[in-house]
C-alpha positions in Angstrom: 108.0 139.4 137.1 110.8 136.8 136.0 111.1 138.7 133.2 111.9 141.7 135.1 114.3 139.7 137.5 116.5 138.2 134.5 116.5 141.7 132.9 118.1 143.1 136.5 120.2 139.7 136.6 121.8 140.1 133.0 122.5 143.8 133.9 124.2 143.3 136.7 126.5 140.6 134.9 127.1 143.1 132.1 128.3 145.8 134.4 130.1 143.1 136.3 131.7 142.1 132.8 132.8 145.2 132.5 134.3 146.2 135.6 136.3 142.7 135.4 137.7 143.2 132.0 137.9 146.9 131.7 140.6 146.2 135.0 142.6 143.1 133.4 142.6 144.8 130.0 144.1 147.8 131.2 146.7 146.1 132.7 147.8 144.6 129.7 147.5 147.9 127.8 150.0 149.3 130.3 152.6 146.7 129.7 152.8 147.7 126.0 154.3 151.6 124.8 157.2 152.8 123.6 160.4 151.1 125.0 161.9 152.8 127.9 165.7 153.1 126.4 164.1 154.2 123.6 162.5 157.6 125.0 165.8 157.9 127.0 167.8 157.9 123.5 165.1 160.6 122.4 166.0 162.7 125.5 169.6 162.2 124.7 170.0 163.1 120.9 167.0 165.6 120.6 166.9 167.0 124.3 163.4 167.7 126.0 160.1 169.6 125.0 156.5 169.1 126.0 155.7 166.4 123.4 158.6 164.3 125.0 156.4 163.6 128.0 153.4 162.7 125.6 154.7 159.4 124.9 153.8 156.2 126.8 156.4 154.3 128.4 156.6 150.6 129.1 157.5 148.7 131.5 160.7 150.9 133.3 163.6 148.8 134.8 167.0 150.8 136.2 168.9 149.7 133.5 166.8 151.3 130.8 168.6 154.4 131.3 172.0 153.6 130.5 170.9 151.2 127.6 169.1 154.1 126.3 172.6 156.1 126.6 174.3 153.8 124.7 171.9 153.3 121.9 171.6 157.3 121.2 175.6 157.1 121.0 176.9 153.9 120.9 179.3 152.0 123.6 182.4 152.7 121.9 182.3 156.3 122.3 181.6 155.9 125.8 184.6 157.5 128.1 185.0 157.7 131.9 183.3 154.6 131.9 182.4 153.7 135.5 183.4 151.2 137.4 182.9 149.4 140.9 185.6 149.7 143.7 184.2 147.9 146.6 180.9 149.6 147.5 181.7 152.9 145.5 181.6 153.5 141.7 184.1 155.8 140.1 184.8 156.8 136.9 187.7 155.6 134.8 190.7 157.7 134.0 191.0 159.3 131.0 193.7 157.0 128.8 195.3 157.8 125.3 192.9 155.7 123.5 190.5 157.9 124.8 192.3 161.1 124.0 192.5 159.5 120.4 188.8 158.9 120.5 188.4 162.3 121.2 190.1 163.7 118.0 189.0 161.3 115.4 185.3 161.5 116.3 186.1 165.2 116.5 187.7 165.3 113.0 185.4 162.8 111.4 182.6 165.2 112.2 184.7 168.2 111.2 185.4 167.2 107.6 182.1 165.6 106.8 180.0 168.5 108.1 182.2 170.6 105.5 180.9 168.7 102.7 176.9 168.5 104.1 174.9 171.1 105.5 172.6 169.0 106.9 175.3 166.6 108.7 174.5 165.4 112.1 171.1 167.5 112.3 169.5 165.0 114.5 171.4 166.1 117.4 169.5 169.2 118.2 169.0 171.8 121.5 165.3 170.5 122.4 163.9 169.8 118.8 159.9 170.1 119.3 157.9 167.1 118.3 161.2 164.9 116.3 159.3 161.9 115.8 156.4 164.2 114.2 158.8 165.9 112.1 160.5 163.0 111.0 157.6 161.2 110.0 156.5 164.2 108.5 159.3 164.2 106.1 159.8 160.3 105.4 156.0 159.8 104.5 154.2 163.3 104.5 152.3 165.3 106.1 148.5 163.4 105.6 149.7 159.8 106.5 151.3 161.3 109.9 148.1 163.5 110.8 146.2 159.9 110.3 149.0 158.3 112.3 149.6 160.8 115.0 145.4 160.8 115.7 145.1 157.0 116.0 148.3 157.5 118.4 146.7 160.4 120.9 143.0 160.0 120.3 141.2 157.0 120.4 140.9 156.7 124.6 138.9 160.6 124.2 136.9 159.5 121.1 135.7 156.6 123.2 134.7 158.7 126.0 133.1 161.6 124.1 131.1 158.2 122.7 130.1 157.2 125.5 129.3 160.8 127.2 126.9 161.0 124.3 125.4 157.9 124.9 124.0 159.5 128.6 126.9 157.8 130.9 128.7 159.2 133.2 132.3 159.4 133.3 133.2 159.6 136.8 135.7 156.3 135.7 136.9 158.7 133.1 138.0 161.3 135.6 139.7 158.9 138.0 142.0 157.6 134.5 143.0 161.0 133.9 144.2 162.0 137.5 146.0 158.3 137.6 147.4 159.0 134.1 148.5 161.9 135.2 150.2 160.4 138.0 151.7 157.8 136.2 152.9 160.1 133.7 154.3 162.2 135.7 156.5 159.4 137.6 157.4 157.9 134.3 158.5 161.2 133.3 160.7 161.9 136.6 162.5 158.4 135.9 163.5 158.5 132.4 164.2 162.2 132.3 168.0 162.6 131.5 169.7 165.6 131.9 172.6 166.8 129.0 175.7 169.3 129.3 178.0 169.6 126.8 181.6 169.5 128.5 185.1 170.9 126.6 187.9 168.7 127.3 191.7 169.9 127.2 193.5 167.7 124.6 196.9 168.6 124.4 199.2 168.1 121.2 201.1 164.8 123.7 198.0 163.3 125.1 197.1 161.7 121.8 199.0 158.8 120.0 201.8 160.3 116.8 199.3 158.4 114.6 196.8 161.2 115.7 199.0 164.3 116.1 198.1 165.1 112.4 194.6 165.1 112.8 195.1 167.2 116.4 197.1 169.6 114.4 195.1 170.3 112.0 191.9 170.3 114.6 194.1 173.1 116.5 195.0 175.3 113.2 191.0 175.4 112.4 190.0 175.8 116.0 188.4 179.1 117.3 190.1 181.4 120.3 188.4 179.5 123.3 185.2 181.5 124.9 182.4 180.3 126.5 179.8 179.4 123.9 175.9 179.4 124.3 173.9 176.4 123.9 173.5 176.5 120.9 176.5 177.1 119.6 177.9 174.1 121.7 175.4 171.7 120.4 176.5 172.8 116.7 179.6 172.2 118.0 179.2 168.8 119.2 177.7 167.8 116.3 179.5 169.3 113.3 183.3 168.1 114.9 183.9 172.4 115.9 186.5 172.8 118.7 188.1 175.9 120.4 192.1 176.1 121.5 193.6 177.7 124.2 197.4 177.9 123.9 198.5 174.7 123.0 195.0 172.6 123.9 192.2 171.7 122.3 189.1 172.4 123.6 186.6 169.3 122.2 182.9 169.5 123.1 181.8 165.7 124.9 178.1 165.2 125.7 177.6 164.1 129.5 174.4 162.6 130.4 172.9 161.9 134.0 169.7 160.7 135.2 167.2 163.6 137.1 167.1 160.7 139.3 170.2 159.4 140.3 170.8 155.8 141.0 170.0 155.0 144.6 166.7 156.9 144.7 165.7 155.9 141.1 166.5 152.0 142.7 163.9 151.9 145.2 161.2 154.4 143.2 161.7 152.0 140.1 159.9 149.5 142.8 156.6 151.1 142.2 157.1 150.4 138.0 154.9 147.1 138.6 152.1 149.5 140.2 151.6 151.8 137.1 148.8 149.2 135.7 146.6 148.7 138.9 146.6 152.2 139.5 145.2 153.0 136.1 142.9 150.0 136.1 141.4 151.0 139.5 139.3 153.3 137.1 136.8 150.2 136.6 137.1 149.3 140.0 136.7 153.1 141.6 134.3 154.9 139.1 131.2 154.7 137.8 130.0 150.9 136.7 130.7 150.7 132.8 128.9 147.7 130.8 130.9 145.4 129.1 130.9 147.4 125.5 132.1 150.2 126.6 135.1 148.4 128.7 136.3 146.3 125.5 135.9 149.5 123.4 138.4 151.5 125.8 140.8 148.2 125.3 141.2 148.3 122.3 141.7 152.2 122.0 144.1 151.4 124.8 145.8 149.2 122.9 146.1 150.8 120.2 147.6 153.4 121.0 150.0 152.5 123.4 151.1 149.9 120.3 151.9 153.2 118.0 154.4 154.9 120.6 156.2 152.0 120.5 155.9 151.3 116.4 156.4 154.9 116.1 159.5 155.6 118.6 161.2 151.9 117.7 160.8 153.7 113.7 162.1 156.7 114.7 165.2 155.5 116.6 165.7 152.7 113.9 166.6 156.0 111.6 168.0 157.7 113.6 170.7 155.1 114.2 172.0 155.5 110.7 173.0 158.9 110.6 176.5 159.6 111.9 176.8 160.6 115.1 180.5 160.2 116.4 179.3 162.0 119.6 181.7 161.1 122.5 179.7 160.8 125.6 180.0 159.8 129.5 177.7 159.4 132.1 178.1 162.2 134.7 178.3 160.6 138.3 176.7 162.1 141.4 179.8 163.9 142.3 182.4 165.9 140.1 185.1 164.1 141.8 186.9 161.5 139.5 187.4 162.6 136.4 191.3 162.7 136.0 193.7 162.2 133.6 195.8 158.7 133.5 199.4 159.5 132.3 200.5 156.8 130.1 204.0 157.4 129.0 204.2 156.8 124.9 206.3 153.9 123.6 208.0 156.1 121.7 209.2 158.6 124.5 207.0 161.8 126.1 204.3 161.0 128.6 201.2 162.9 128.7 201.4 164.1 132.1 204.0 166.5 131.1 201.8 169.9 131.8 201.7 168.3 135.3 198.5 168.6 137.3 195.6 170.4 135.3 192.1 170.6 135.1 189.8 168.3 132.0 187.4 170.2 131.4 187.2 173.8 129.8 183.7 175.0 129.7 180.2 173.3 131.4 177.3 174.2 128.8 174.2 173.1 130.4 171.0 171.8 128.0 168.4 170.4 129.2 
């Protein structure tokens, strides 16, 4: 009979064990991933397919957003940079420097693409699976199969382990709805929308030292018409304008949040919650002993460790290849952008084709 009683006593701590650090570990799992600017800067150099919303996120903060902005193009190239004017923020004018900026990433990209066919490639029109493919073809195929499974599949080896065993997964169940949730609202809040805008430059809106390069931009240009997507991403990233008379029509990339700031402020409240709600599966479900808990842990762990190894890899490439992609973040409303006229030191003003409209064409991506 005491035998029986601490038999039923140990039981009872084991699944108590489990429940306690099946709940704790999973909150610590949830706080690892891939960095949050980093999956923005995936969104913004390879656009969006499925496999985009297979990796694991972090922990999300508003910022993330913009910082993943800047690291997929750099801050340099950034244009109509906004700024604060007592409670509103508006976009910056557009100045010469920017104009400049315009035509010598344009050019850059223009001469260097004629020398390498596979210039700039990383910018793509929703490139399935990027990080697969670029492992793929840094390391080959076998070492990213062996990666790519201890990335996606330990969590269901575990489970199919422990179905075999004669448990129940009831717990199992509740994870995947919550994952699914948490997915999903991850998903919503680092999802960044792309457009590939043409911007008028005429032949006195950029510096004499640039007029060359604007000339010979304009003599290699196309007749303007509107271009697919494609074709405007290829034109973004190989430095390929159009020309209407007497402007040049350069492709920009603007970027905006699917959730824009105010709303993304107060839902990016509930960032804290995404490890409770997935731990609740200990809590909610079926008891789990101890084993079992530390077994789904580690799988946890480990695979929310290699979306961040293999993202923070990825990006760490990425970042050498030349870009020169001017960019801007769109702002709620298309009001704002306007042209600054900044008269030139050495006489002419760029305001001389008087009022006038930026932008060209609006190619939407993704």
């Amino acid at each position: 009979m005491t035998g029986g009683i601490a038999t039923s006593s140990q039981s009872d701590r084991d699944y108590l064990d489990g429940r306690t650090i099946g709940f704790l570990g999973t909150i610590v799992a949830a706080r690892a991933g891939a960095e949050s600017a980093t999956v923005v800067a995936m969104q913004c150099v390879a656009g969006h397919t499925w496999d985009t919303y297979l990796v694991f996120a972090g922990p999300l903060e508003l910022r993330d957003r913009y910082d993943g902005m800047i690291s997929a193009f750099g801050k340099d190239l950034e244009i109509f940079e906004p700024r604060a004017v007592g409670r509103e923020t508006i976009p910056a004018p557009m100045k010469r420097t920017d104009f400049d900026k315009l035509v010598n990433a344009a050019y850059e990209k223009h001469e260097s693409s004629a020398k390498y066919d596979n210039y700039n490639e990383v910018i793509s029109q929703n490139k399935a699976m990027p990080v697969w493919n670029w492992a793929s073809q840094k390391y080959g195929r076998l070492p990213t199969i062996i990666i790519g499974s201890l990335a996606f599949l330990p969590i269901a080896i575990v489970s199919i382990a422990r179905l075999a065993s004669g448990e129940r997964l009831l717990g199992e169940l509740w994870y995947a709805l919550c994952f699914l949730v948490v997915a999903t609202y991850t998903a919503v809040m680092l999802h960044t929308k792309r457009e590939i805008h043409y911007i008028r430059v005429y032949a006195n809106d950029v510096s004499s030292k640039e007029f060359e390069k604007w000339s010979q931009l304009y003599e290699s240009a196309e007749t303007a018409s509107t271009p697919t997507a494609d074709r405007a991403i290829q034109d973004l990233a190989k430095g390929c304008t159009q020309k209407e008379e007497n402007a040049l029509l350069v492709p920009v990339m603007a970027l905006k949040p699917l959730a824009e700031y105010e709303v993304a402020s107060w839902l990016l409240g509930f960032s804290p919650y995404r490890g409770p709600l997935l731990s609740s599966a200990f809590l909610l479900g079926s008891t789990i002993r101890y084993k079992w808990a530390i077994a789904y842990i580690v799988a946890g762990c480990i695979q929310a460790n290699l979306h961040w190894l293999c993202t923070m890899r990825w990006h760490q490439d990425s970042l050498v290849q030349p870009k020169a992609v001017v960019w801007y973040r769109q702002m709620p409303s298309e009001e704002g952008y306007v042209m600054e006229q900044v008269e030139d030191p050495e006489g002419g003003s760029n305001a001389s084709q008087g009022e006038r409209s930026l932008f060209a064409h609006r190619i939407q991506l993704s």
